[in-house]
C-alpha positions in Angstrom: -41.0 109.2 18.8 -41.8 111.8 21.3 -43.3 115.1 19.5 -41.6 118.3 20.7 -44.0 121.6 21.5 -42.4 124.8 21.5 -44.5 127.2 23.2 -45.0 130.3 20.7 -46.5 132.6 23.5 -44.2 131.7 26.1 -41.4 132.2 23.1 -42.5 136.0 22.3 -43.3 137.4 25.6 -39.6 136.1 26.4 -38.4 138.5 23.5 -40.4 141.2 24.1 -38.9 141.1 27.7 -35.2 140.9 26.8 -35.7 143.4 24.2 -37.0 146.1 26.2 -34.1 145.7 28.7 -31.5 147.7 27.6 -28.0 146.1 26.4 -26.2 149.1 24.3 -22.3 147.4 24.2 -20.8 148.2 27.8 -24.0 148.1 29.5 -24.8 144.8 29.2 -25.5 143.8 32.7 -29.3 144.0 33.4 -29.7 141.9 30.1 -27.3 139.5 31.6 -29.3 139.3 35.0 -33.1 138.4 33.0 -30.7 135.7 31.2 -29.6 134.4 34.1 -32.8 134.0 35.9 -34.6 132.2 33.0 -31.9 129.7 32.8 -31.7 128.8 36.6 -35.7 128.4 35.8 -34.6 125.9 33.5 -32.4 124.0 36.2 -29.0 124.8 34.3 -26.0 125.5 36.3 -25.2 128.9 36.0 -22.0 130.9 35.9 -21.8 134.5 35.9 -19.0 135.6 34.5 -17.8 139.4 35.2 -15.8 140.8 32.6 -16.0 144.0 33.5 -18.1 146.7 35.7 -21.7 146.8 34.4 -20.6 144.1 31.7 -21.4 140.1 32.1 -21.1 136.8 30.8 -24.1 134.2 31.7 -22.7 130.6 31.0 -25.8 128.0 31.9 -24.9 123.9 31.4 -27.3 120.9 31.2 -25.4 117.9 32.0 -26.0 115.4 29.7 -26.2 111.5 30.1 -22.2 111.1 29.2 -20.8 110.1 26.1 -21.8 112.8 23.9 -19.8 115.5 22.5 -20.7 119.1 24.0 -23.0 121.2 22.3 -22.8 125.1 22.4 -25.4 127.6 21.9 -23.6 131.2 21.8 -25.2 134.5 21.4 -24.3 138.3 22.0 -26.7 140.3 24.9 -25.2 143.8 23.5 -27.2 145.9 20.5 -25.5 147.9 17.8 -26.9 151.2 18.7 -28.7 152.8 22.0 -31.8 153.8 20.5 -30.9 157.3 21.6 -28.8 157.8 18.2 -30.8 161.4 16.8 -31.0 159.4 13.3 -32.8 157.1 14.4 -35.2 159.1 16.4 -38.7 158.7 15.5 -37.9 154.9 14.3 -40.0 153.0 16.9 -38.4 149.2 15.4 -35.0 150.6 16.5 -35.2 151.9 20.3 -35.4 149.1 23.4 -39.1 148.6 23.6 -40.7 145.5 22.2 -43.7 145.2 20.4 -45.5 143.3 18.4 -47.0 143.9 15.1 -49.1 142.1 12.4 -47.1 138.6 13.8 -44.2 140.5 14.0 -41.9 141.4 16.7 -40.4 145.1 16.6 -37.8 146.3 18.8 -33.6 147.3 19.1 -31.7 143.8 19.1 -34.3 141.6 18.1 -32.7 140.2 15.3 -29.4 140.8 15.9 -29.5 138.5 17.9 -32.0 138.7 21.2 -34.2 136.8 19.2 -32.0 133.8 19.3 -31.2 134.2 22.8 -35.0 133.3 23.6 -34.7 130.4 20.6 -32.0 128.6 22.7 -34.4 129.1 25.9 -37.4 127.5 24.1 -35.5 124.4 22.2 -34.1 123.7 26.1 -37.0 123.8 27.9 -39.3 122.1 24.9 -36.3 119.3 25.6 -37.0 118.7 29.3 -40.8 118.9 28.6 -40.5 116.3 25.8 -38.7 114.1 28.5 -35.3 114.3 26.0 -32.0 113.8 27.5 -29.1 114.4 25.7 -26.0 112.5 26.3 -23.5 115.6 25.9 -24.2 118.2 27.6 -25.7 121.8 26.7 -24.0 124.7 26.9 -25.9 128.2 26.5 -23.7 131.4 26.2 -24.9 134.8 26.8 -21.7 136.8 25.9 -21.0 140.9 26.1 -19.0 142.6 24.0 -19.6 140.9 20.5 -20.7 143.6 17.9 -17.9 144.6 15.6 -16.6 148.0 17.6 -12.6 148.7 18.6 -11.4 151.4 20.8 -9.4 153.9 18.6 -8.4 157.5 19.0 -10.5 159.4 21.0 -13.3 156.2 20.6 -12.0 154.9 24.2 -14.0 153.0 26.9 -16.1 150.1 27.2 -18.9 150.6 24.6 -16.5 150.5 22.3 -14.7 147.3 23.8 -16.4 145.2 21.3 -15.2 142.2 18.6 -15.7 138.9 20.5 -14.8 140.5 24.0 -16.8 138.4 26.1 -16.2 135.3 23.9 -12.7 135.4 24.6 -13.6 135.8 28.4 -15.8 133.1 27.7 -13.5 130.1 26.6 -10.5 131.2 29.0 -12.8 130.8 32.3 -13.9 127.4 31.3 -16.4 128.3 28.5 -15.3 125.1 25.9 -17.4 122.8 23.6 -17.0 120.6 20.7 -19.5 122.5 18.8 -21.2 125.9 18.3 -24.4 127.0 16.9 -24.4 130.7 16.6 -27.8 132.1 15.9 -26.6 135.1 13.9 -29.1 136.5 11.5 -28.0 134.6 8.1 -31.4 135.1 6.3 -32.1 131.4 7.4 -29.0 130.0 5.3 -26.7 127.7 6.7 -22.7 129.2 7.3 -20.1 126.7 7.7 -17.3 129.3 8.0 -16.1 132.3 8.8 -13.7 134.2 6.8 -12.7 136.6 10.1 -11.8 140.4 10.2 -8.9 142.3 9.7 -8.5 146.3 10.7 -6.1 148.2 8.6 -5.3 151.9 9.6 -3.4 153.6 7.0 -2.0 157.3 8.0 -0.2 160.4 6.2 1.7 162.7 7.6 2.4 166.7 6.3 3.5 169.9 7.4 1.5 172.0 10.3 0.2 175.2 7.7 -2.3 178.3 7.7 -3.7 177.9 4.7 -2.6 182.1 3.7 0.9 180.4 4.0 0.4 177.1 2.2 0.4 178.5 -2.0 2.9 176.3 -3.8 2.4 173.6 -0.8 -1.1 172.2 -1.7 0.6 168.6 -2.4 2.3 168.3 0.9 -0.6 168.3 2.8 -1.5 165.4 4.7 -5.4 165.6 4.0 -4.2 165.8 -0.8 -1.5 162.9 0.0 -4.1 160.5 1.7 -5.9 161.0 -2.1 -3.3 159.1 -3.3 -3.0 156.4 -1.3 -7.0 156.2 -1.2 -6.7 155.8 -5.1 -4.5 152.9 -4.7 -6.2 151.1 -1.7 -9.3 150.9 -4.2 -7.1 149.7 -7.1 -5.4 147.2 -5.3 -8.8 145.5 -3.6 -10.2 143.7 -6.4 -7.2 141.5 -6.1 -6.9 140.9 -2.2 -10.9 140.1 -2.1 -9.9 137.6 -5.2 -6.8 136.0 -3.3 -8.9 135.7 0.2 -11.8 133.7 -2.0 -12.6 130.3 -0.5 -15.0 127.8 -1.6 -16.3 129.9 -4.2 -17.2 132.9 -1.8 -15.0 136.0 -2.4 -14.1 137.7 0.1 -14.7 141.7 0.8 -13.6 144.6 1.9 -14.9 148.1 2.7 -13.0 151.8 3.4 -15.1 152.4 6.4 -13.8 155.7 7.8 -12.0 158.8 7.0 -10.6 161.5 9.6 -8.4 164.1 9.2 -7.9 167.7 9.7 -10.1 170.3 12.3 -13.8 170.4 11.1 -13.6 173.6 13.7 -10.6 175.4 12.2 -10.4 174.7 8.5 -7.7 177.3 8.0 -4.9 175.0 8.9 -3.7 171.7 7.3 -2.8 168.9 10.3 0.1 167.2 10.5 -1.2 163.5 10.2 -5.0 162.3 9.1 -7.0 160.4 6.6 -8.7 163.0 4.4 -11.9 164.8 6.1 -12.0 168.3 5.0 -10.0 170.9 3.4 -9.0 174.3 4.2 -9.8 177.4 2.7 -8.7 181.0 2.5 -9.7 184.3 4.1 -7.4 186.9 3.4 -8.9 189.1 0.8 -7.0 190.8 -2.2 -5.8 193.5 -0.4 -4.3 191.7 2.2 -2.2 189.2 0.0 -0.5 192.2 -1.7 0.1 193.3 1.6 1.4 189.8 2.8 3.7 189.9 -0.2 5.0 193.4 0.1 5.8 191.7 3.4 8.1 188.8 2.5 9.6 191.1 -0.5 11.0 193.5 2.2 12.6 190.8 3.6 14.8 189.8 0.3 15.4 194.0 -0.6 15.4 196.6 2.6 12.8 199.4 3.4 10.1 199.5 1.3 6.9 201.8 1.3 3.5 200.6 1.8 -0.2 202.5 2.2 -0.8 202.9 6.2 -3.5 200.9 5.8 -2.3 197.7 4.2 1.1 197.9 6.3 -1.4 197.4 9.0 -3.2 194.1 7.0 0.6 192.7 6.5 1.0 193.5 10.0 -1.6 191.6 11.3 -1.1 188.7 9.0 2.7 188.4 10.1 1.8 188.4 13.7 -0.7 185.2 12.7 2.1 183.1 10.9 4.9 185.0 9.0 8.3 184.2 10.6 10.1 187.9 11.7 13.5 188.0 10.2 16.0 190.6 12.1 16.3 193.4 10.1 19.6 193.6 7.7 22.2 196.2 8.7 21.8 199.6 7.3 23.8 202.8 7.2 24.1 205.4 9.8 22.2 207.5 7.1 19.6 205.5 6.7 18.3 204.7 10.3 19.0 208.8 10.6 15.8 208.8 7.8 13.7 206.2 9.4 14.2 206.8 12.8 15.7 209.6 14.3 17.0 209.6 17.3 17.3 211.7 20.0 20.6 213.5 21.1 21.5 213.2 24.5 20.7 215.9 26.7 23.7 218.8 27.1 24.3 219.6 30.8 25.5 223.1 29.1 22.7 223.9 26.5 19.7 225.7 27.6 16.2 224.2 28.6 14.7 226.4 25.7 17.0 225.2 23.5 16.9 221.7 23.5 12.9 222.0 23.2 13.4 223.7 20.3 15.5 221.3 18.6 13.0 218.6 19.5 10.5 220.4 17.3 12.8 220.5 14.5 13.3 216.9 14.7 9.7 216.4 14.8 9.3 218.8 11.7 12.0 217.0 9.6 10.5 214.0 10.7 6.9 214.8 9.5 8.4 216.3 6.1 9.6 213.2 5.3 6.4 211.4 5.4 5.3 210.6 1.5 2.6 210.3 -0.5 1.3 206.8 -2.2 0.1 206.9 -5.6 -3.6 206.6 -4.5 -3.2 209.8 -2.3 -2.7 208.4 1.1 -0.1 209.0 3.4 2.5 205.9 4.1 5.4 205.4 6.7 8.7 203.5 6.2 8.4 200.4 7.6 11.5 198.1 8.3 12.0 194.5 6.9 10.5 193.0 9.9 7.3 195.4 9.2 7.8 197.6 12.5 6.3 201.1 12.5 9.2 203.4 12.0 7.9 207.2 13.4 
């Protein structure tokens, strides 16, 4: 029986090569290039297969003698992170430079799953060396796209274009076997199967509030109603992981993100989210009695307020308090709040009319009261408009 050699040396300086080449998902393409060159080394046929800009499948065959099924070797070229992530700064193991340690091999992708990649390269070419010739042929697959990502929401664009993209390129531009080996990092155990993946976005919906405006409301919003539903999703998972159980394996599931409301502006509730953050108030004491004051006026007429907090209601009412017009009131009453002035007399005397203008002014300012605390307070209408 002819012994087989794989070449250890050979082996590592391969990994350390294709794991200091960069391959975040999306920018596969240079890691796709060093694959291609080693296999055409090998004498495979090689197809490149674009899938996209900067992203590429390498597909290399060795024929086999004929009546053999076809073997597949498949493995991803893209890495779960960048390096350039800022928690994992400072992590050597985890940026796209290779090293070796006390018989170790350090570096981003090396296990998941550049380090395979190179293992298909060395069984192959210890094959040929060892004078083997299989009678199916040899498929090896260097895919993009294959670490569990989705676009969604503002996530958009090719490194998130993940889940099996290049393997579905793959089989539908003539990448097809009988078999497939995938050299996934399974702790050296043996997987038969696959239970697959399913993506489940759940959403609530509330009304649009500043939180001054939202007491009474807390259980509409959006961000207190996803609570509820989160509450159930957890009850109700022990049973779907039990019903998806095959062979004696359970299956599982995981809540793996929450988003919802405006980490920038927590004062107001959003219409739709999964819970993130909540809102919180502002307005000081002072201000809520002058907020209140407010909405009473609408419900009974003029009412008197403290120059100062009309001002607060004020300025809280021009932020979110809906104006109401202002109810009708009597000819008397509009004389008291806002006096008018007569229309000029083509027959009264210059001297005159200034002189009744003063008097106005004088009634005007006699009517101005005096708050319980001392200071001096203005009608104001419903709508909280300064009446002079």
């Amino acid at each position: 029986m002819t012994e087989l050699r794989i070449d250890e040396r050979r082996l590592v300086e391969l990994a350390l090569r294709l794991v200091s080449t960069p391959s975040f998902t999306g920018s596969e393409r240079q890691a796709a290039e060093l694959m291609r060159d080693e296999l055409a080394e090998l004498g495979l046929h090689v197809q490149w297969q674009q899938v996209e800009d900067e992203r590429a499948n390498v597909l290399g065959t060795w024929e086999g003698a004929g009546g053999g099924p076809t073997l597949m070797f498949n493995g991803h070229l893209d890495t779960s992170y960048s390096g350039r992530e800022p928690w994992l700064q400072g992590i050597p193991g985890f940026r796209p430079q290779g090293f070796e340690r006390d018989g170790r091999i350090y570096g981003l992708g090396i296990s998941n799953m550049k380090g395979a990649l190179c293992c298909y390269v060395e069984a192959v070419r210890a094959l040929q060396e060892a004078g083997i010739r299989l009678k199916g042929d040899l498929m090896i697959a260097c895919v993009a796209g294959e670490i569990e990502k989705a676009q969604q929401g503002d996530a958009e664009g090719a490194e998130y274009r993940g889940y099996a993209a290049g393997s579905r390129y793959l089989v539908s531009h003539g990448g097809a076997a009988d078999f497939c080996i995938l050299g996934e990092p399974t702790e050296n155990k043996l997987v038969l199967a696959h239970f697959g993946a399913l993506w489940v976005r759940l959403s609530t919906s509330g009304p649009f509030i500043h939180t001054a405006f939202s007491e009474g409301r807390r259980d509409e919003s959006s961000i207190i109603r996803m609570r509820d539903v989160l509450d159930r999703v957890l009850e109700w998972l022990p049973t779907w992981e039990l019903e998806m159980s095959h062979d004696g394996v359970r299956g599982i599931a995981n809540v793996g993100a929450i988003q919802g409301g405006f980490g920038w502006r927590a004062s107001r509730t959003p219409r739709a989210s999964g819970p993130k953050a909540c809102a919180g108030s502002r307005m000081s004491a002072r201000s809520r009695e002058a907020l209140a004051g407010a909405r009473r006026a609408r419900r009974t007429g003029p009412i008197f307020f403290s120059t100062s907090a009309c001002r607060r209601a004020c300025r809280w009412q021009r932020r979110g308090v809906r104006r109401s017009p202002s109810p009708a009131r009597s000819e008397s009453t509009r004389r008291s709040t806002s006096p008018r002035r007569a229309p000029r007399s083509k027959s009264r005397p210059r001297s005159s009319q200034r002189s009744a203008r003063r008097t106005r002014k004088c009634s005007a300012r006699s009517r101005r009261r005096t708050s319980c605390a001392g200071s001096p307070t203005r009608r104001c209408s419903p709508a909280m408009g300064f009446r002079r």
